[in-house]
C-alpha positions in Angstrom: 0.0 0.0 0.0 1.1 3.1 -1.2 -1.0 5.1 0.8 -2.0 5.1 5.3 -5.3 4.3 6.2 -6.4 4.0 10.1 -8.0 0.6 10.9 -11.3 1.5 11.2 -11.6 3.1 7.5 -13.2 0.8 5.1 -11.8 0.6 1.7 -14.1 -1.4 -0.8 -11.7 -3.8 -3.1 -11.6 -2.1 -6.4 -11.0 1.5 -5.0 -8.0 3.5 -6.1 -6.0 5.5 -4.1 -2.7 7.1 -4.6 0.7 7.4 -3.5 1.0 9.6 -0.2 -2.6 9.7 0.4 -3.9 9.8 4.1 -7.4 7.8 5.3 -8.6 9.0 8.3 -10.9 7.4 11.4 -14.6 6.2 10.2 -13.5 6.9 6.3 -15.7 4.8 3.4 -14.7 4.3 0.1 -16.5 2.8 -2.0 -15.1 0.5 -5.0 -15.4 2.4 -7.9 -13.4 5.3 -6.4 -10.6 7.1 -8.0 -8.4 8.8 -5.4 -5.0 11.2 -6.6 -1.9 11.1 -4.4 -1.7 12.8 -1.4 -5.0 13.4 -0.7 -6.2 13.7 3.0 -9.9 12.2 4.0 -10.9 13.1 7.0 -12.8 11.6 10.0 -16.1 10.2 8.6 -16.0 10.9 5.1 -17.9 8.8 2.8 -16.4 8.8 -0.9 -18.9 7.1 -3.4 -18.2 4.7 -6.2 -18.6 7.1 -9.4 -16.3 9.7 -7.6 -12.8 10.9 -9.1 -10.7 13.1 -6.5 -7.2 14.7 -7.8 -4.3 15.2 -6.4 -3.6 17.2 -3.0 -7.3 17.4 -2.3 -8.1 18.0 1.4 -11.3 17.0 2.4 -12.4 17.3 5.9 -14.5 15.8 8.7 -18.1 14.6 7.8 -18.1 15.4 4.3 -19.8 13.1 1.9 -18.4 13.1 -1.9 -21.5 11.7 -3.6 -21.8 9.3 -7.0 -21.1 11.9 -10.1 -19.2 14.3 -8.3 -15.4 15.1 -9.6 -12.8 16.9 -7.7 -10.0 18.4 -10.1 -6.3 18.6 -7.9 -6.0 20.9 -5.0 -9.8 21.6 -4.2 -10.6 21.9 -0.6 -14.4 21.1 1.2 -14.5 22.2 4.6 -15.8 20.8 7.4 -19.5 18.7 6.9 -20.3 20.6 3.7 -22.7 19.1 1.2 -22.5 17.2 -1.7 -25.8 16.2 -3.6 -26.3 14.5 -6.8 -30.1 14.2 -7.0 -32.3 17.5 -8.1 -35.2 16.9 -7.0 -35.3 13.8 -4.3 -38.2 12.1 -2.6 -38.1 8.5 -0.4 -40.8 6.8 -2.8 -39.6 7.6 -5.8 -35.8 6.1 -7.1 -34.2 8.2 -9.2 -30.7 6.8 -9.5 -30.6 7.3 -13.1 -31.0 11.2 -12.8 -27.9 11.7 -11.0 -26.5 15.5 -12.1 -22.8 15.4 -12.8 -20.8 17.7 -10.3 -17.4 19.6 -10.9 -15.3 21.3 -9.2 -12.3 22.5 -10.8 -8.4 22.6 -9.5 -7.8 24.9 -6.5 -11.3 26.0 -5.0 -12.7 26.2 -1.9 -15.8 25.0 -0.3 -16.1 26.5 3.0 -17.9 24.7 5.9 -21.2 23.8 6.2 -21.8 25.0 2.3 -24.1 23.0 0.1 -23.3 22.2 -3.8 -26.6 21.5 -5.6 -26.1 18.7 -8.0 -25.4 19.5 -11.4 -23.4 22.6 -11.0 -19.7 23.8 -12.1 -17.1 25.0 -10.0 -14.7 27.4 -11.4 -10.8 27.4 -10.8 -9.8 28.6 -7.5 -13.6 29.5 -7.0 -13.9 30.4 -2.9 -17.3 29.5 -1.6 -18.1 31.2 1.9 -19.5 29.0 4.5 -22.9 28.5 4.6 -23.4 29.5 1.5 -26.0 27.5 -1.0 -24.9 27.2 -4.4 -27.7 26.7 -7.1 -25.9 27.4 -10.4 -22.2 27.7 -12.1 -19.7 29.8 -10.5 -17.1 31.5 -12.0 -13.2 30.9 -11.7 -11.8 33.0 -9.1 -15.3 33.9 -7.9 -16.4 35.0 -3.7 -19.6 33.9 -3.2 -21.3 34.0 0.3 -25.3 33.3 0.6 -28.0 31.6 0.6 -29.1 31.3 -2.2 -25.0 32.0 -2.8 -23.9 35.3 -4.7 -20.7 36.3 -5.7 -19.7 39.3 -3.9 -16.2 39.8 -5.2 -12.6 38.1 -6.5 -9.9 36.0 -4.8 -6.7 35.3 -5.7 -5.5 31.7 -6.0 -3.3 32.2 -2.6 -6.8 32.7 -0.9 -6.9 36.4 -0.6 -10.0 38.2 -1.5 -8.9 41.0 -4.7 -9.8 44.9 -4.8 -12.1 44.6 -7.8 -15.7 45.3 -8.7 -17.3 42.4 -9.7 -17.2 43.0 -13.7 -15.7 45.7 -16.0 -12.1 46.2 -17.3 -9.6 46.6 -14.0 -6.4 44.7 -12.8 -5.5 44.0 -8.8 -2.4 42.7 -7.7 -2.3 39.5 -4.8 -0.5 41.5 -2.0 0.8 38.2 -0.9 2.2 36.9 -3.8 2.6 39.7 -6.1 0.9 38.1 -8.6 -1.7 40.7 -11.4 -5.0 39.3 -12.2 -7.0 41.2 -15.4 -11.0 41.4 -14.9 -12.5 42.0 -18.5 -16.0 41.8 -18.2 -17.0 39.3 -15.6 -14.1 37.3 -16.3 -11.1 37.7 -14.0 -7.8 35.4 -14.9 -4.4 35.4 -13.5 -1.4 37.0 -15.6 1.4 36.3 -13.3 4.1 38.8 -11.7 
């Protein structure tokens, strides 16, 4: 095994996981799972068997990575935030074969306690606040706090929320990292230093 996993995780035969990978206390994964390297489950996380996770994801306690959900490398979910993968659920009714595909694209954030309604796309380095409920696409580099979630500004992929309005031709700088990021429209993308 390339990877650690505490005794009490259960890892279906079938399931992938890769190199440097950490499996926390209570973890399931299910069989047809595709895990990167070094990837960190927390306590009680339930991973489901159409479910591709990339490399250096951090997922934290109590979160459940449904079937159709894809996480591109470095995205972090916070703390018991919410996956779903059915629209419009109800106990008497199965509806297995309407699961809505879910992405969430390389280096965004899902804060704690946020929900992800099925069916939605994540942009790159996306921050979503805690709390916050999000019902449609969001856009790469985009704030959003809210419920239902609104983007209320920009934040640079070290995390730090940029001095921009939310669309029209400007460029900020990451005081952390120096790096310029161009907003043209309602677009913002990085440019480097």
């Amino acid at each position: 095994m390339e990877y650690t996993a505490h005794p009490s995780a259960v890892i279906d035969d079938g399931a992938k996981i890769g190199r440097g990978s950490r499996v926390w206390h209570f973890v399931h994964v299910c069989a047809g799972a595709v895990i990167g390297e070094n990837v960190s489950l927390g306590q009680n996380v339930f991973v489901g068997n159409s479910v591709i996770i990339g490399d250096k994801c951090k997922i934290q306690n109590n979160v459940s990575v449904y079937d159709n959900v894809t996480l591109e490398d470095g995205v972090f979910c916070g703390p018991s935030m919410v996956f779903t993968n059915v629209y419009n659920p109800r106990s008497f009714v199965e509806r297995k074969n309407e699961y809505r595909n879910t992405l969430v694209k390389k280096g965004a954030t899902l804060g704690a306690n946020c929900t992800i309604v099925c069916g939605v796309t994540i942009g790159e380095f996306a921050f979503v606040g805690a709390g916050a409920v999000v019902n449609k696409d969001v856009p790469a580099y985009a704030l959003m706090v809210g419920v239902p979630a609104q983007q209320i500004g920009w934040m640079s992929e070290y995390g730090e929320r940029l001095d921009l309005p939310l669309s029209g031709e400007a460029v900020a700088r990451c005081q952390h990292t120096n790096v310029s990021y161009v907003l043209s429209g309602n677009q913002l993308r990085h440019v480097g230093i």
